[in-house]
N, C-alpha and C positions, 0 to 999 in steps of 0.2 A: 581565628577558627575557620575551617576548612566548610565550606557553603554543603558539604556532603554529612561532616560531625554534628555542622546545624539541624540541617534539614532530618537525621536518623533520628532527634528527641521524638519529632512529631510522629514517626514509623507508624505506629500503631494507629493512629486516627487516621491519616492516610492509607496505610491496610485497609480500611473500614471501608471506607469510600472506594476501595477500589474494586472490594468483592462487592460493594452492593452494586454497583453497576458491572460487574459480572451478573449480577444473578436480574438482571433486569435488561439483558443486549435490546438495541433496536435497529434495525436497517437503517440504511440511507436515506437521508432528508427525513425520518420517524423519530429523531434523536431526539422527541419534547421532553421526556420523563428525565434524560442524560441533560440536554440543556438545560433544563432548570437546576439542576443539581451544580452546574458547573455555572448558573448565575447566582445563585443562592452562594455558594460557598465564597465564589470573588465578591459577594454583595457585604458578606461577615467579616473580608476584610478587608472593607471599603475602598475594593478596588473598581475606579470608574470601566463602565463594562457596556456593549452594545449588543444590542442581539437579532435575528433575522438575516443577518447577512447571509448569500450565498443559503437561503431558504432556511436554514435549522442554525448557522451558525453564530458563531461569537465571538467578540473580542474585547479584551480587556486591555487595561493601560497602567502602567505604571510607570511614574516620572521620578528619576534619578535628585540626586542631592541637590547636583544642576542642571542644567541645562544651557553650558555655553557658546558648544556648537551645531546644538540644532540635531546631534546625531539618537538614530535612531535601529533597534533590533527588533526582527520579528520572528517570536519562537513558536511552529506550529505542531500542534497535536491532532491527532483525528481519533473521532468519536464514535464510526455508527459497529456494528455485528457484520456476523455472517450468516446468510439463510443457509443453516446446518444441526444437525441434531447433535449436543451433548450428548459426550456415555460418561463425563465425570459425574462419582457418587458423594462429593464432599459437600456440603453444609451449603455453599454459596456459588454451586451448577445453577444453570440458567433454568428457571422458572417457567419460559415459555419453550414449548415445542416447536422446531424448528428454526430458532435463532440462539445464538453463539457467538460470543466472543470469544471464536477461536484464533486472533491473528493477536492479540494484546492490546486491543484498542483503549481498552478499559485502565489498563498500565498507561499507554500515553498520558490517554487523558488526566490519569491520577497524577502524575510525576509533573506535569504542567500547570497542576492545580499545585503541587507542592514550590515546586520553584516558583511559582505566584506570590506563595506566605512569605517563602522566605525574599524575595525582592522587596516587597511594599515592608515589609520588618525592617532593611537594613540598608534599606536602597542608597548602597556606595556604588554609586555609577556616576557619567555625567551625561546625560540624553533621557531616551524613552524608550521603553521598552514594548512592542504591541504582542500580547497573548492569543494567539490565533486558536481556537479551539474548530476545525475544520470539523463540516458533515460529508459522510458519503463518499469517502478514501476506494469502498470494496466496486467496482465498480460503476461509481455513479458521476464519478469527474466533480465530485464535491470543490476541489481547491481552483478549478477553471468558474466554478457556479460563482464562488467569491468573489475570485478575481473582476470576472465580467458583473459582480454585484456592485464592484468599487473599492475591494479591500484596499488596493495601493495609494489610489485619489483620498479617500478616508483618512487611511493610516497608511502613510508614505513611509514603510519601512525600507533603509538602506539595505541592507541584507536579510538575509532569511534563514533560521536551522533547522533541521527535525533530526528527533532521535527514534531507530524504531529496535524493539529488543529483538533479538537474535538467540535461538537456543541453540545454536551451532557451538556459540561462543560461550566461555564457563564466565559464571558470573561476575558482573565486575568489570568485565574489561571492554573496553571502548574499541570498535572497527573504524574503519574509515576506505573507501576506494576513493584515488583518486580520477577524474577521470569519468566515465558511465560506469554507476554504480549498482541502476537497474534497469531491465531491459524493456524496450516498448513493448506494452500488448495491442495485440489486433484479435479482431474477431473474423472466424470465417465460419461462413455457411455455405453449403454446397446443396442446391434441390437438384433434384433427378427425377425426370419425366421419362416412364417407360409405356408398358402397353402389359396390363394385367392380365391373367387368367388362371385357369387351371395349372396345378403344379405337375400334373399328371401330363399335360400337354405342354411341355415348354416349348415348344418349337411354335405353337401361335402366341407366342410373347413376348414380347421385350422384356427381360428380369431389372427391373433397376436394384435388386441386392448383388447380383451379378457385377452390375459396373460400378455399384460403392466398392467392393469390394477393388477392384483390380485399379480404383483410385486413390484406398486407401496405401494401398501396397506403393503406386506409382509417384504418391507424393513425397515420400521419404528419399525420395532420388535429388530433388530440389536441392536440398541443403547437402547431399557427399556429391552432387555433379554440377552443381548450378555458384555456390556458395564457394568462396576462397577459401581454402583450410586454416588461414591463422584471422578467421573471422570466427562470431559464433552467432547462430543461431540454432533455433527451433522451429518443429513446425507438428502440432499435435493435434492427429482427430478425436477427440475423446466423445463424442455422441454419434451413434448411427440410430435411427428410428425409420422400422419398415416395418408394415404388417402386420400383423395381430397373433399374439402367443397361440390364441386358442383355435387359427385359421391352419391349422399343417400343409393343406393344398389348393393355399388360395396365393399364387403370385403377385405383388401387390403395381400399384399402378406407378405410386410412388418410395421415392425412395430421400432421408435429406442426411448430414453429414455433417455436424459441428464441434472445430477447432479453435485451436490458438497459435497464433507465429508470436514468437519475440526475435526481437532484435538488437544492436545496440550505433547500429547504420542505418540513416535511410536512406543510400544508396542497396546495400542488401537489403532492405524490407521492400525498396519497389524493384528486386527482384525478383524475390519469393511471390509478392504478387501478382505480377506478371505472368512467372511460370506456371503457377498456381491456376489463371485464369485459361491458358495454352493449354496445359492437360488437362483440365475439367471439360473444355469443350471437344476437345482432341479425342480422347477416352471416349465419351458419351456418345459420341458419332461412330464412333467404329464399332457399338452394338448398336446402331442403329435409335437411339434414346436421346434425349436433349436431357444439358444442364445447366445450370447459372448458378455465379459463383458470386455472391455480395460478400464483402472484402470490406470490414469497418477497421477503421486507425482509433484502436480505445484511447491507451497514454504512450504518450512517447518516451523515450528513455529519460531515465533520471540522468545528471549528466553534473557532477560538481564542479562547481568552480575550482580553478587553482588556488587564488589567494583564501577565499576563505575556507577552504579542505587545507591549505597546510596552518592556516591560524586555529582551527577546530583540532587538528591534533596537536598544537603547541600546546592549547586550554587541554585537551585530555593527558598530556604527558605531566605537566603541572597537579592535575588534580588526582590522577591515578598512580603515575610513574610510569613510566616507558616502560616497564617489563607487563603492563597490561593494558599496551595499548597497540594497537594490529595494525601494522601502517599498509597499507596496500592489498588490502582485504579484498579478496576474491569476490567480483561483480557477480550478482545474482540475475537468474533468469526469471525473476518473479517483476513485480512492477507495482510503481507507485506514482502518482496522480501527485503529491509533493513535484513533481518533471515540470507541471504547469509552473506553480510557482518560482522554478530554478529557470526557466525560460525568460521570466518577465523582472528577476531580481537576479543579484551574485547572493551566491550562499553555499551551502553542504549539507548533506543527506549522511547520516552517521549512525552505525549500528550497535545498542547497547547487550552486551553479554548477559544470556541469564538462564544457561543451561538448560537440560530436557530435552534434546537433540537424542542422546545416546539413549532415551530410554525412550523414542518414538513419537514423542510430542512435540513435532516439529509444528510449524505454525499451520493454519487449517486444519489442523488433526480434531478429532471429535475427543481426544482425554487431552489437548491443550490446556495449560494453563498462565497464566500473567503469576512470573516469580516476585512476590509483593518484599525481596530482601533486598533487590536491585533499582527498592524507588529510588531513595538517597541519595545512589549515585546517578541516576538518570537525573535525578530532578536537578540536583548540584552541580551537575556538568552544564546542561538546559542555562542555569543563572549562571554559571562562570563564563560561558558564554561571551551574556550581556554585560557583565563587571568588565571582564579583561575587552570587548569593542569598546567598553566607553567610559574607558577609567576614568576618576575623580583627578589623579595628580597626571 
């Protein structure tokens, strides 16, 4: 039987578990009410399990039929929300105002809880399998907290997978980039020091809305003048904060500007900061204003191994069929903190299909939801994984 035909009896109890922690999100490294939930349940089936790690996280263990070469997989999930308001009106919307399980964390975590049952059930493998239940994915660098906590020294896992769902892709079907898969985020902040006043008088003032302005426009030159066209990048200001709604003619003294670059180079990313730094102070000086420009490296690109990205689609073509499985699936400009992990192990980063794209509920959307039809095969794929690294015969 097909570890996916197994794992669909449970569907429903899994469902369960997976809305109740939708309707309970909690931030990065807050994950108590989610970890206990995912100790308790590996505790029912008495699977050995540690906890704290990497501040909120956990990991379980499950050991194969045998164990005669010592080999070992690590399959991780991550657990925490996103600081965002639901607008979904269904029975199992989040409970508290202001946090949301709008990326599917709450799907990971369920479908990692399911491939748990069915391992310790049937466990035809020959090694060990370590259950990574990671905190703190949205940006808190939860899988670097582990790491540097000891997950590898602890639990010397040979490789590493994650699965993350995708409503781009219709349910079911298994992506894979090979290659960088997602792109580094960085964080920028730009302050801007001018010289305030009256709006009425602008000529005794330095306006720093004036020079955001003509930085936001001049940064978008970086990536079509600065960047190789068969590279890609991004470079987004999405915050400007000046002044006060209710001031009409009051010029403000300051001025700040906070973005995001991705990348999937770091030869391009210390370009963009570079230039980045060059025009912020360039700009600022020619209306006569200072700026400073802190330039933080959040995650670096996620970046799959070869060998084990073409064994992760061998296991999806086996378990789905090749006609639903997406081999060279277009690299996203979003990021994922699983990059720490692919740094310090060989492994693959894998995206599981589960529709809602076309109807606008792409991930971060406030009517997001985790499609609970796609545990099965997430969770099935997860465990074939670990069967097919470290078969019995």
């Amino acid at each position: 039987m097909s570890p996916i035909d197994h794992i669909a009896a449970w569907k429903d109890a899994f469902a369960a578990i997976r809305r109740d922690l939708h309707a309970h999100p909690e931030l990065g490294f807050e994950e108590e009410r989610t970890a206990r939930i995912v100790r308790e349940t590996l505790a029912a089936l008495g699977i050995e399990h540690y906890s704290g790690i990497g501040r909120t996280g956990i990991v379980g263990i499950v050991r194969g039929q045998r164990d005669s070469r010592g080999a070992s997989v690590g399959l991780r999930a991550d657990m925490d929300a996103l600081p965002m308001q639901e607008e979904n009106d269904f029975e199992h919307r989040s409970r508290y105002d202001g946090r949301m399980h709008g990326c599917g964390h709450d799907g990971h975590t369920t479908m990692l809880l399911a491939a748990a049952r069915y391992l310790a059930e049937t466990r035809r493998f020959d090694g060990t399998v370590y259950l990574i239940f990671q905190p703190g994915e949205e940006g808190f660098a939860g899988a670097r907290a582990m790491i540097e906590d000891g997950l590898f020294e602890r639990f010397p896992a040979e490789q590493v997978f994650a699965l993350h769902n995708w409503p781009a892709l219709p349910p079911g079907k298994i992506g894979l980039t090979r290659g960088a898969a997602m792109a580094a985020a960085d964080r920028v902040e730009i302050t801007i020091d001018g010289q305030g006043g009256h709006g009425a008088h602008p000529h005794r003032t330095v306006d720093p809305v004036v020079v955001a302005g003509h930085m936001i426009t001049a940064v978008q030159s970086i990536v079509s003048r600065n960047v190789s066209p068969i590279d890609t990048a991004v470079v987004s200001l999405c915050s400007m904060q000046a002044g006060h709604p209710g001031a009409m003619s009051v010029v403000p003294q300051h001025a700040k500007l906070v973005g995001t670059v991705r990348t999937f180079k770091p030869t391009v990313q210390d370009t963009i900061e570079r230039r980045l730094g060059e025009l912020v102070g360039s700009i600022a000086a020619a209306f006569g204003a200072r700026a400073t420009l802190h330039y933080e490296r959040i995650y670096p690109a996620t970046v799959n191994h070869d060998a084990p990205a073409a064994f992760a689609l061998e296991v999806a073509d086996e378990l789905v069929g090749p006609a639903n499985v997406v081999r060279n699936l277009d690299p996203s400009m979003g990021s994922e903190d699983f990059s720490f992990m692919l740094q310090v192990r060989p492994g693959a980063f894998a995206r599981l299909g589960q529709g809602g794209a076309d109807r606008g509920a792409f991930l971060h959307n406030a009517r997001y939801d985790f499609n609970d039809a796609v545990i099965p095969v997430g969770a099935g794929f997860l465990a074939r994984l670990a069967e097919r690294a470290m078969p019995l015969a």
